[in-house]
N, C-alpha and C positions, 0 to 999 in steps of 0.2 A: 504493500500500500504506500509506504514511505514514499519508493521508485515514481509509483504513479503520480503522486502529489510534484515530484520537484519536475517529472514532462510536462505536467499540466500548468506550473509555475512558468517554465521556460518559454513554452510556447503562448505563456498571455505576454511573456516581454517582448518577445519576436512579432508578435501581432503589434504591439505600440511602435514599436521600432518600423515594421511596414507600413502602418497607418500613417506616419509623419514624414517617413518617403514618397511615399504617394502625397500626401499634401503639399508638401517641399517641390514636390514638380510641377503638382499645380498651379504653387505660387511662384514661379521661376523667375516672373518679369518682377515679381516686389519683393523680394530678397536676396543675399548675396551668401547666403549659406558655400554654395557648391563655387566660391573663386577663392583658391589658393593664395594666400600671399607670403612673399617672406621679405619683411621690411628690412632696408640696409643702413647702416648706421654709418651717418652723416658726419663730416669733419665741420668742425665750427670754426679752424682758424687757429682756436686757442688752444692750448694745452691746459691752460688754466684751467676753463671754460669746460672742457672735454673732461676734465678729471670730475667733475662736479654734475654735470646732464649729460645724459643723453639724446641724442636729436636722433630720428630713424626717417628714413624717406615718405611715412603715412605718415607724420608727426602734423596735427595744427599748432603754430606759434605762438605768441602775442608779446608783441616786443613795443614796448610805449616810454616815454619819457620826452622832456625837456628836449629842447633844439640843440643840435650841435654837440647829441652826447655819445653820439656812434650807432643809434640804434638801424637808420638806412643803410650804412655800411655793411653793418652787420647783416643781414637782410638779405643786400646783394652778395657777400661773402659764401654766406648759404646757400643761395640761387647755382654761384659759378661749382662750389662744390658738390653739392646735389645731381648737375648736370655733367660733370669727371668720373659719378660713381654711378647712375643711372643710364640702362643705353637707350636712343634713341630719344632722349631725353630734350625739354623746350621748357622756357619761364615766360610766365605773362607776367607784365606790372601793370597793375591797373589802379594809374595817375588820379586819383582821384580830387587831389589838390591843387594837381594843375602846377606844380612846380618843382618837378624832377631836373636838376640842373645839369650844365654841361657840364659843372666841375666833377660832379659826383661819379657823371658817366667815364670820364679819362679817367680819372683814376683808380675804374674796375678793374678794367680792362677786356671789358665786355663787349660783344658788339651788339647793340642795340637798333631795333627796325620798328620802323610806323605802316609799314607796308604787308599786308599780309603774304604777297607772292615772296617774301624777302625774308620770311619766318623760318628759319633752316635747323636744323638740331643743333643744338648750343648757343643759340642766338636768344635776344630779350627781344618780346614786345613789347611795345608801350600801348596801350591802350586807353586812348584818353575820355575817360566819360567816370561819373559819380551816382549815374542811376542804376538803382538794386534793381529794376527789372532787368534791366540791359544786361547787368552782370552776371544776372543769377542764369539767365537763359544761355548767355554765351556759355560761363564755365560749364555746366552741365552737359551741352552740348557736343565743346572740347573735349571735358573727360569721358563721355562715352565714344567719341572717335579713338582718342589716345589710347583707351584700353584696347578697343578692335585693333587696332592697328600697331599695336606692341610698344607705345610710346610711353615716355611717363611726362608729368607736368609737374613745374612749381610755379604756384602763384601765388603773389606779394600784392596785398592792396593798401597803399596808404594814402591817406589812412581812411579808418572806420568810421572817425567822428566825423569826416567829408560827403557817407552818405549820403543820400536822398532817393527820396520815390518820385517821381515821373511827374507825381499831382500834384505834389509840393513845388516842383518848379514851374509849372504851368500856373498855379494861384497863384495870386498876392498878396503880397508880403502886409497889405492895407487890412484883411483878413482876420491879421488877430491869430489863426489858428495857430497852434504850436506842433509841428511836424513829430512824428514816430521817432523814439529816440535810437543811438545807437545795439542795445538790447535788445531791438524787435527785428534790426535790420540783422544783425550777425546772425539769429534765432532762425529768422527765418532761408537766410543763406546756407546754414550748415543742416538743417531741416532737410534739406534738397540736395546739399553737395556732401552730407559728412559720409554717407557713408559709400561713395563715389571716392573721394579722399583715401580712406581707409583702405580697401580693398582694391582698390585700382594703382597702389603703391606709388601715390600723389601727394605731395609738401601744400599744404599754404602757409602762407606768413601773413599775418595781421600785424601791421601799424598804428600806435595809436599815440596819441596826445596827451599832455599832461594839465595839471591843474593845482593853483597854490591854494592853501588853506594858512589866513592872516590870522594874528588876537588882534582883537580889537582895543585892547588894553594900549593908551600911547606912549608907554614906557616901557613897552615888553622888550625882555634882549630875547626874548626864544624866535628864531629863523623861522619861516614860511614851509611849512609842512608839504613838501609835491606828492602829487598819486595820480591816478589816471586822471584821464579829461576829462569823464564821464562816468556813470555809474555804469561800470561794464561788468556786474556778476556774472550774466548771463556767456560773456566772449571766454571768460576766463575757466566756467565751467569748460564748454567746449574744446578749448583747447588742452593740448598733453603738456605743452609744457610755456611757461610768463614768464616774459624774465622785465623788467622794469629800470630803466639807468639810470642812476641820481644825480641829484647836482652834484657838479665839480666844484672843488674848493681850493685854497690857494695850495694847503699841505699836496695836492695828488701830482702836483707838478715834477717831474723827475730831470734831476739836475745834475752837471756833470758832477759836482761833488755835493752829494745831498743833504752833510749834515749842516752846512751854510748858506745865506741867503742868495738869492738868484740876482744876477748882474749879468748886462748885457754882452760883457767884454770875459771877465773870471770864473764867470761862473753861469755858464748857457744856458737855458729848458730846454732839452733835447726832447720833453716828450710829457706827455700824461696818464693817468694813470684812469681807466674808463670803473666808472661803479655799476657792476650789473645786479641787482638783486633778484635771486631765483625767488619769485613769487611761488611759484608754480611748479615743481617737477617731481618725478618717478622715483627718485634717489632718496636720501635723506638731507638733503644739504637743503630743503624751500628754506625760504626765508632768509638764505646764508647771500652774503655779497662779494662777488669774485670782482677783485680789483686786478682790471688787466691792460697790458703796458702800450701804450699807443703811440709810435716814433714819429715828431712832424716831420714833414717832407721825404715821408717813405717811398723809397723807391723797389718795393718788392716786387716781383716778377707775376704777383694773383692780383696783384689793387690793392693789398690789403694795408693799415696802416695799423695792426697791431704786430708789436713790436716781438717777432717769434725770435730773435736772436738772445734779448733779454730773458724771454722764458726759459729758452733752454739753457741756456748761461746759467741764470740763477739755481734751473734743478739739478746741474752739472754740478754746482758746488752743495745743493739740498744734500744730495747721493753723497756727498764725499768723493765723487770719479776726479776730482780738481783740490786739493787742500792748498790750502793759503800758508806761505812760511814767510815773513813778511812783506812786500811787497809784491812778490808774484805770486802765482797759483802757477802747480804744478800736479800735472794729470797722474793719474793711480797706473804703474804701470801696465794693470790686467786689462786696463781700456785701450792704451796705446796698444797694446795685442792683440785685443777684440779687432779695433779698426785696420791694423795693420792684416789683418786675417782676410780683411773687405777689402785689400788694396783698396784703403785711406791709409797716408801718410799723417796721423796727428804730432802734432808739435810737444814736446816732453813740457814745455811752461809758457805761460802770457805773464806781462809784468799788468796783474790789478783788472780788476772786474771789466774795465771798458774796453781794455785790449782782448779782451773774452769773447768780446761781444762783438766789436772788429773781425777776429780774428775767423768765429764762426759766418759772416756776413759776406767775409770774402774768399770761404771753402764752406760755397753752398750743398757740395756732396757730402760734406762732415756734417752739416748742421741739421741735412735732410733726414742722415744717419740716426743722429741724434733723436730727432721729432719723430720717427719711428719709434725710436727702442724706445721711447715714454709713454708713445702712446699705447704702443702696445704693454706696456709693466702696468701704466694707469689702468686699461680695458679688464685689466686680473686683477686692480684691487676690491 
């Protein structure tokens, strides 16, 4: 009897189990049960950054702060690397503010088109329009061709608080009414595209705005509090991973010799120091702020202007692979063998942290070496 009872068990789970196959194929056009994905994990640029989140090529972003704090950079950094690791791969940016500059494009190093015949794999569109119809129908559209046709997309809109519906700009502004805020429009974006996004092994990136919060008190010394520009629970839900930039301050300035004041002539800014706070991510680090080093007038080979020489310098002496005996650092000899092993020729010492950084800047194959082996040591921590 026993026997009987556990055939008669088996066979009511294989009847569920058939039941919801047959259902499952029913439903084949409003589900994505039966598409495999396996998302690829995205370089950000930093090692900082990389040690702390993970970014994957389904990933949605949301990257918001202050003017001038890296967050577009970052953005398109994404974009170029997403499209090196993805094949068949294309970015839309869709301009929503109307003021994607030319500076920002030379120093991707992108090639950017307005033309759709001129949209080629690895190329950026710009797509210049702020209405959520228009948007929502295009991308949609794009991402069910891309899947048909083995592509992948990333798409960057900045930003969200630029929105608008179609009616709102056909009314007048004489009206009174107050247009749908940015929460209804991302709501109902990702309602249509998320999980198109997701299973179709597509990035978007969200831009957004920032906003100060004052005391009203006229003797307050406490600083103006930034956060987003809007109330965006609803963006921040949807997306996998927030990262938020803060204001810069005078201390994040990195200077040839840092523990003294900065002079034009003695004492240079070679650079800044970007504040990113993980709002948002998978790891355990939310909330934590990765300050990462940003070179002016970088001349790196991706666009980028975070400063990858200083990273890896600094984790070169973190590791101990470099000890300091007073004025120079001198290499651990088991590294000089590691790279000697990769035919790289490293140097047995630099005199002082900058000639480090020099040193890796102009033996791009050592420093590439380098950005490997951390990132792969980071990936197993």
């Amino acid at each position: 009897m026993a026997k009987e009872k556990k055939v008669e068990s088996t066979n009511k789970e294989d009847a569920s189990k058939n039941l919801l196959n047959s259902l499952l194929k029913g439903y084949s056009d409003t589900h994505y049960n039966f598409i495999e994905t396996k998302p690829v994990l995205i370089d950000s640029g930093s090692l900082l950054l990389n040690s702390h989140v993970k970014i994957y090529s389904n990933s949605a972003l949301k990257l918001s702060g202050p003017p001038e704090t890296g967050k577009s950079s970052q953005a398109m950094l994404f974009a170029a690397n997403f499209m090196k690791k993805m094949p068949k791969s294309k970015t839309i940016y869709v301009n929503a503010e109307a003021k994607f500059g030319e500076e920002i494009k030379a120093r991707t190093g992108l090639k950017y088109v307005e033309k759709p015949d001129e949209w080629n794999v690895g190329t950026v569109f710009i797509f210049q329009t702020n209405i959520l119809e228009t948007i929502c129908d295009t991308l949609m559209a794009l991402l069910n061709q891309a899947y048909e046709s083995g592509e992948h997309l990333c798409i960057i809109i900045d930003s969200i608080d630029a929105l608008t519906l179609k009616s709102s700009v056909d009314e007048s502004i004489a009206t009174g009414r107050r247009p749908a805020g940015v929460n209804y429009y991302c709501k109902e974006l990702f309602r249509k595209i998320g999980h198109k996004l997701s299973k179709y092994n597509s990035m978007i990136i969200l831009l957004g705005q920032y906003s100060a919060t004052f005391s009203l008190e006229a003797y307050s010394k406490e600083p103006p509090k930034t956060g987003s520009g809007n109330s965006t629970n609803g963006v921040n839900h949807f997306s996998s991973v927030v990262i938020d930039y803060q204001q810069r301050y005078g201390g994040d300035y990195i200077l040839e010799k840092e523990k003294e004041k900065p002079d034009p002539e003695k004492n240079k800014i070679l650079g800044v120091y970007c504040r990113a706070k993980l709002s948002k991510c998978s790891t355990n680090a939310t909330n934590y702020t990765v300050m990462i080093p940003i070179k002016f007038n970088s001349t790196s080979s991706d666009g980028s202007n975070i400063w990858r020489s200083k990273e890896i310098g600094d984790m070169i002496c973190m590791w101990q692979l470099a000890v300091k005996g007073g004025a120079w650092l001198s290499f651990d000899p088991s590294i000089v063998g590691e790279l000697k092993a990769a035919n790289l020729d490293l140097k047995e010492k630099v005199n002082g942290i900058n000639a480090l950084y020099e040193y890796l800047e102009e033996n791009p194959l050592i420093m590439d070496y380098f950005y490997q082996k951390f990132s792969k040591m980071l990936s197993q921590a």
